[in-house]
C-alpha positions in Angstrom: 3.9 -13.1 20.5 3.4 -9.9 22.8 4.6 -6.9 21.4 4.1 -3.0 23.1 2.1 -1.2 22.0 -1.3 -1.1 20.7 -1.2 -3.8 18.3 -3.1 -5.3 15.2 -5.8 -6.7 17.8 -5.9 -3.4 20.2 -9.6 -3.0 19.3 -12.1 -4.8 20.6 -14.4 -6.1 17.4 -15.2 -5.6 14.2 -17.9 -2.8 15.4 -15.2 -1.0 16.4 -13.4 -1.2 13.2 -16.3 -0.5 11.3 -16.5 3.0 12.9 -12.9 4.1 12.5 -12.9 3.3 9.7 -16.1 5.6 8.9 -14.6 8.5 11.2 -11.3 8.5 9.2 -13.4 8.9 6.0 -15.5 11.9 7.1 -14.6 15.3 9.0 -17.3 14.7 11.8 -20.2 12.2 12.6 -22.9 11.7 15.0 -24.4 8.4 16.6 -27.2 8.8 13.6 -24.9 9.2 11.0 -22.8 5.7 12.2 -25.9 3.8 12.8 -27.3 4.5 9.2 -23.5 4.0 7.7 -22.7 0.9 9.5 -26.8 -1.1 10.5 -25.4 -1.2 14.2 -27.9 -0.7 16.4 -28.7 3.3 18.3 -27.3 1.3 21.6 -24.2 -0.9 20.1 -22.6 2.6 18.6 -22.9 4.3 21.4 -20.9 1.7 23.6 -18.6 2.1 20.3 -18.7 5.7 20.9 -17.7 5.8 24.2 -14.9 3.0 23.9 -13.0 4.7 21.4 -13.2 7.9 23.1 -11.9 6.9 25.8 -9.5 5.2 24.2 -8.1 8.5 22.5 -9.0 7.5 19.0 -11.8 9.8 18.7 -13.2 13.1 20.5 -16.3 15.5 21.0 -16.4 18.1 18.0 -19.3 20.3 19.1 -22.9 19.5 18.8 -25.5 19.4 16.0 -28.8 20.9 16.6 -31.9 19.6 14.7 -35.6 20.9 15.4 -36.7 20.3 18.4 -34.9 17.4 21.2 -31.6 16.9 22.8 -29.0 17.9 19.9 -26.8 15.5 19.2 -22.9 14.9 19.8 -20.5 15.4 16.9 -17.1 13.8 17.2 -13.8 13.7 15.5 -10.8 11.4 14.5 -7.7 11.9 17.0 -5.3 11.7 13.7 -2.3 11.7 16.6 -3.7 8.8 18.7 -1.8 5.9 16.6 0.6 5.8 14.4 2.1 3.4 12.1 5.6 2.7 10.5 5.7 1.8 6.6 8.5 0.3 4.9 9.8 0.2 1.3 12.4 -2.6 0.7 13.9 -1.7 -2.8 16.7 -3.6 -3.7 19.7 -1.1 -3.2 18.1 0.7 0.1 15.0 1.2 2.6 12.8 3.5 2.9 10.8 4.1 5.9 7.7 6.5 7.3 5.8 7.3 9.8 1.7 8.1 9.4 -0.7 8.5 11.8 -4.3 7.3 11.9 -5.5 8.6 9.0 -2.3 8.0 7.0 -0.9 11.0 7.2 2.9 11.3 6.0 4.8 12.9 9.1 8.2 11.9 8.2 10.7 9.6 6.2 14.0 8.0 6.6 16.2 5.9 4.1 19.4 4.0 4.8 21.4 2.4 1.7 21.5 -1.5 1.7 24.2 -3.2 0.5 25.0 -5.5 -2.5 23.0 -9.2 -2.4 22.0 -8.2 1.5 20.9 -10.6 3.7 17.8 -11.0 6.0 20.0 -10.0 8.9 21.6 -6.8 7.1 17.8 -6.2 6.0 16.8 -5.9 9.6 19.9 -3.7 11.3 18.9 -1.1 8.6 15.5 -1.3 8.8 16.5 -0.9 12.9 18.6 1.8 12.4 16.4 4.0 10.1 13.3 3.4 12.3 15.8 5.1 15.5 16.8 8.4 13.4 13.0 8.4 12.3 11.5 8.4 15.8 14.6 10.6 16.8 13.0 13.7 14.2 9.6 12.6 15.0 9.0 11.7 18.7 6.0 9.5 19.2 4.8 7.5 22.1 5.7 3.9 21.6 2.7 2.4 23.2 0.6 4.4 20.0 2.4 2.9 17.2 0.4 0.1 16.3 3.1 -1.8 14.1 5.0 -2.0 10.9 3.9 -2.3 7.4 6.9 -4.3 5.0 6.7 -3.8 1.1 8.7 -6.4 -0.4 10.1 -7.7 -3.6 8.6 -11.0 -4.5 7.9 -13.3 -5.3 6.1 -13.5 -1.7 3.7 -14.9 -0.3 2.0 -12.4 1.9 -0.1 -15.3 3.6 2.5 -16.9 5.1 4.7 -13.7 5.4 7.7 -15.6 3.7 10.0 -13.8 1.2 10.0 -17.0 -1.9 13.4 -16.3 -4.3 13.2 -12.8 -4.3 14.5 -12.2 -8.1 18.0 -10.8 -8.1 18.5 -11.2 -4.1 20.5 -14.5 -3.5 20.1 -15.1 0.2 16.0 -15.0 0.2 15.1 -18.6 -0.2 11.7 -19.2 1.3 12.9 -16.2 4.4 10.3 -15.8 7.1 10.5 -12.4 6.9 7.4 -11.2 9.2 8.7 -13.3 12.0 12.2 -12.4 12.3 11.1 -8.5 11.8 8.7 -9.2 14.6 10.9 -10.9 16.4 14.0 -8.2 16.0 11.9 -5.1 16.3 9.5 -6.4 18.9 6.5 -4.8 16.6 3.3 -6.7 15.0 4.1 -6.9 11.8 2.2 -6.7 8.0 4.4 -8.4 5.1 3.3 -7.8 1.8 4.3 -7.4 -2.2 5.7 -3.5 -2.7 3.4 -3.1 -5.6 0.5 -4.2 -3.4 1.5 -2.0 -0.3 1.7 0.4 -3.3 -1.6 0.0 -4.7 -3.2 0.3 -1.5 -1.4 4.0 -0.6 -3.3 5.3 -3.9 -7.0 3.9 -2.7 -6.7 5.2 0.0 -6.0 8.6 -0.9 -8.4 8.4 -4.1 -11.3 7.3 -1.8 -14.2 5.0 -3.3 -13.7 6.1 -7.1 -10.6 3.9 -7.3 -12.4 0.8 -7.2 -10.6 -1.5 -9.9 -7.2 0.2 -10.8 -3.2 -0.9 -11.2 -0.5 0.2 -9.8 2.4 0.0 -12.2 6.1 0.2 -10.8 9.5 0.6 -12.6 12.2 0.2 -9.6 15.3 -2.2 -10.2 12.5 -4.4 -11.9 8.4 -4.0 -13.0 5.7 -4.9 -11.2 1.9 -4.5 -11.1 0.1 -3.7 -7.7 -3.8 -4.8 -8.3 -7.1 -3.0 -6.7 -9.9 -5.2 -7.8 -13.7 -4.5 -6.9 -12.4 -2.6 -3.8 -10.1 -4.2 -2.5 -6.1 -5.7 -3.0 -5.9 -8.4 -4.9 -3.4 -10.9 -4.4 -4.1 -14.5 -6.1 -4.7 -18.2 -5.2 -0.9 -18.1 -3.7 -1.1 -14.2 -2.2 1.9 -13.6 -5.3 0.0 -11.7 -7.8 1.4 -8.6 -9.8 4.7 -10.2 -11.4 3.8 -8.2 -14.3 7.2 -7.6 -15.6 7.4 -11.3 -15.8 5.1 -11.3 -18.5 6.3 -12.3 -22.4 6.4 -9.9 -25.1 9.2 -12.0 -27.3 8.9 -15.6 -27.2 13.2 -15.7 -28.8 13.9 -12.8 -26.3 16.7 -12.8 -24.0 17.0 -14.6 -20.7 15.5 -13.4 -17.7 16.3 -13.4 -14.3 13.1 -15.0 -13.8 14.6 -17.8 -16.1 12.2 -17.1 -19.4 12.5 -15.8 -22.8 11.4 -12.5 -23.7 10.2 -10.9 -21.0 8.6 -7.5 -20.5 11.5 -6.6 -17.4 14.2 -7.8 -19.4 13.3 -6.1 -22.7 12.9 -3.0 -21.0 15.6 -2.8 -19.1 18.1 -3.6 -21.9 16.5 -0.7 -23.7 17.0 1.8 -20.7 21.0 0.2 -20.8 21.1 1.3 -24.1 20.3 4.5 -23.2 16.9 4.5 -25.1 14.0 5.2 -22.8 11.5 6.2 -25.5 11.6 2.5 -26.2 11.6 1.3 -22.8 8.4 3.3 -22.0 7.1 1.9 -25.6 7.7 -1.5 -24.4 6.3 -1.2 -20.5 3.1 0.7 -22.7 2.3 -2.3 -24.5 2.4 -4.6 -21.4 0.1 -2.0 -19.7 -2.3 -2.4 -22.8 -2.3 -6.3 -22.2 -2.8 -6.0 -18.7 -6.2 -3.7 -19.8 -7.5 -6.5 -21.2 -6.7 -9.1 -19.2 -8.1 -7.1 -15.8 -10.5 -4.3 -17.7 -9.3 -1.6 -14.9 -10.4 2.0 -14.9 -6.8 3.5 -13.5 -3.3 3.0 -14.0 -1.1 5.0 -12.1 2.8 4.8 -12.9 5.8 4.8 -9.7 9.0 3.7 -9.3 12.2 5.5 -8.6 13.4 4.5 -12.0 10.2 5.6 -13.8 9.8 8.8 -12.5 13.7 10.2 -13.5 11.7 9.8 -16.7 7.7 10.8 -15.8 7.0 12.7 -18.6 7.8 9.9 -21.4 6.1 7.2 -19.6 3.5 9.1 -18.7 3.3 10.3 -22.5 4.0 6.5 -24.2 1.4 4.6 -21.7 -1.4 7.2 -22.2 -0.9 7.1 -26.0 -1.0 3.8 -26.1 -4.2 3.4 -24.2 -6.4 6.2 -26.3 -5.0 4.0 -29.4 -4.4 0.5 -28.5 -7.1 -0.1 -26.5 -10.3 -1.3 -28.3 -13.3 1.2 -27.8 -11.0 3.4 -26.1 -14.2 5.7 -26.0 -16.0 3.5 -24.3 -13.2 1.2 -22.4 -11.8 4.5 -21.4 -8.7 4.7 -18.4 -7.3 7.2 -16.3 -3.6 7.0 -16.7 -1.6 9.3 -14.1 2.0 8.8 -12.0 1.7 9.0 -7.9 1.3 11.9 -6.4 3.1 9.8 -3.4 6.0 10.1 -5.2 8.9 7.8 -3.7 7.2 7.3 -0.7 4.3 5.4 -2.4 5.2 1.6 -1.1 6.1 2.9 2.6 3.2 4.9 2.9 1.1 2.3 1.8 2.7 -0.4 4.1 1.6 1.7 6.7 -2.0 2.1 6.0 -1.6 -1.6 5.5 -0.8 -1.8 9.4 -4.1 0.6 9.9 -6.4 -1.4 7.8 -5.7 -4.6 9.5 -6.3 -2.7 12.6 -9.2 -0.8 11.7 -10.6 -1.7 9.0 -11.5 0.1 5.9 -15.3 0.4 5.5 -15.5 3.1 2.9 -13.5 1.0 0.2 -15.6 -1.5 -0.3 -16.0 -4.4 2.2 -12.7 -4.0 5.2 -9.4 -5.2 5.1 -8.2 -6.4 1.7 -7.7 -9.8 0.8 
């Protein structure tokens, strides 16, 4: 399909990707500086060079001068030269935002959704918010290089179909990324909100969060996975049902039709109005998930988990330093999102970016 703008193909190769990627990670560079960063040849990054300044995406930043010789060129990122919109599908509203090339929050807009929507109620919202968005923050059109969706699964990113999307009725195998691209005339990235997630806090920790877990409490629980640089997703692109894991084997019924739980468990507690026990029970599901996936960060997000930051935050740390074998050794950085509620848009975005321009600097490109 043809869409405006620039698009997940606009550049042209993998070289290309390679050093946006690199230029978005580091103030200024030089042809040197690429070519040992990247093994391209002196002659392939300077034809790089030249494309993507022409194109806008980056620009001259002085001149570096080393002993004797010609000094060399220094250039920049153009942060304003694209743009992306990121999405957060919850299930009572959306949230949307825009970024710009280095993923940037520039603004946000949220419309309410209403009870067991449908994929067509979905879409005039997500329309709607994306006009009064672009209305506060005027961009070019032909600069926004598409839309990033986080999504409740189960879903398989792969196919960019929504598959019985727990508690929503009308999302039976829904081919979400193609009606959005179709209604909104925009490339577009479908993924897992805990995975858009995940990838917002990479991105802005840099190269130390190499294996880490995002953990969100939002009208359900899920877990968003960063494994050896990269999202991880599974053998069916549905990874990080987390809150579908079993604590009680003669629990209640879930929605997900077993016994027991993790979701289910915690979110009778919360209706009972005790949330030091819900927090106690999402800890000890965090502690399984340490030793199941050995990850060195967990940060905590969610709408409904951060009404309530300071207990989670307080139950899932304590349980790591004491339930976790050889916590001295085994040790985990435990933290909520700085991101705040904007944590699954934002990260939908930079989705958008990565496919666009790669990600060098974590480990390996585009995740899988």
């Amino acid at each position: 399909m043809d869409t405006p703008g620039a698009g997940l193909g606009y550049l042209r190769g993998y070289n290309d990707a390679l050093v946006v990627g690199l230029a978005r990670a580091t103030p200024s560079f030089d042809r040197s500086s690429v070519v040992a960063a990247t093994g391209l040849t002196p002659q392939a990054v300077s034809k790089v060079l030249a494309r993507l300044a022409g194109d806008g995406l980056i620009e001259p930043a002085g001149v570096r001068r080393q002993g004797v010789g010609k000094p060399a060129t220094m250039y920049r990122i153009v942060p304003s030269s694209r743009f992306a919109i990121g999405v957060h599908v919850a299930r009572t509203g959306v949230r949307l935002v825009l970024t710009d090339l280095v993923g940037e929050v520039l603004a946000g807009a949220r419309e309410p959704l209403p009870a067991d929507f449908t994929p067509a109620e979905l879409l005039d919202r997500i329309d709607a918010a994306r006009a009064g968005l672009l209305r506060r923050e005027p961009v070019d059109p032909a600069r926004i290089v598409g839309m990033g969706i986080g999504m409740v699964g189960p879903l398989d990113h792969a196919g960019g179909i929504v598959r019985d999307a727990h508690r929503l009725r009308h999302w039976h195998d829904v081919p979400l990324r193609e009606l959005a691209q179709e209604r909104l005339a925009l490339a577009v990235h479908l993924d897992k909100d805990v995975t858009a997630g995940v990838t917002a806090e990479a991105w802005r920790r840099g190269a130390d969060f190499r294996d880490g877990a995002l953990i969100m409490v939002e009208s359900g629980i899920g877990a968003g996975l960063w494994l050896r640089g990269a999202a991880y997703r599974g053998a069916h692109t549905n990874a990080g049902e987390f809150g579908h894991t079993v604590l009680q084997f003669d629990g209640p019924r879930c929605v997900c039709g077993r016994r027991g739980c993790l979701e289910v468990l915690h979110d009778r507690a919360v209706d009972a109005g005790d949330v030091p026990l819900a927090a106690r029970l999402l800890a000890a599901g965090v502690v399984n998930l340490l030793q199941t996936t050995d990850v060195g960060h967990i940060v905590l997000a969610g709408a409904d988990l951060l009404r309530h930051r300071k207990v989670y935050l307080d139950e899932v740390s304590a349980a790591v330093r004491q339930e976790v074998p050889r916590a001295d050794w085994l040790t985990v950085d435990v933290s909520v999102s700085a991101l705040g509620g904007d944590v699954i848009a934002a990260g939908a975005a930079m989705q958008v970016l990565n496919a666009a321009y790669g990600r060098p600097s974590l480990h390996g490109g585009p995740g899988r």
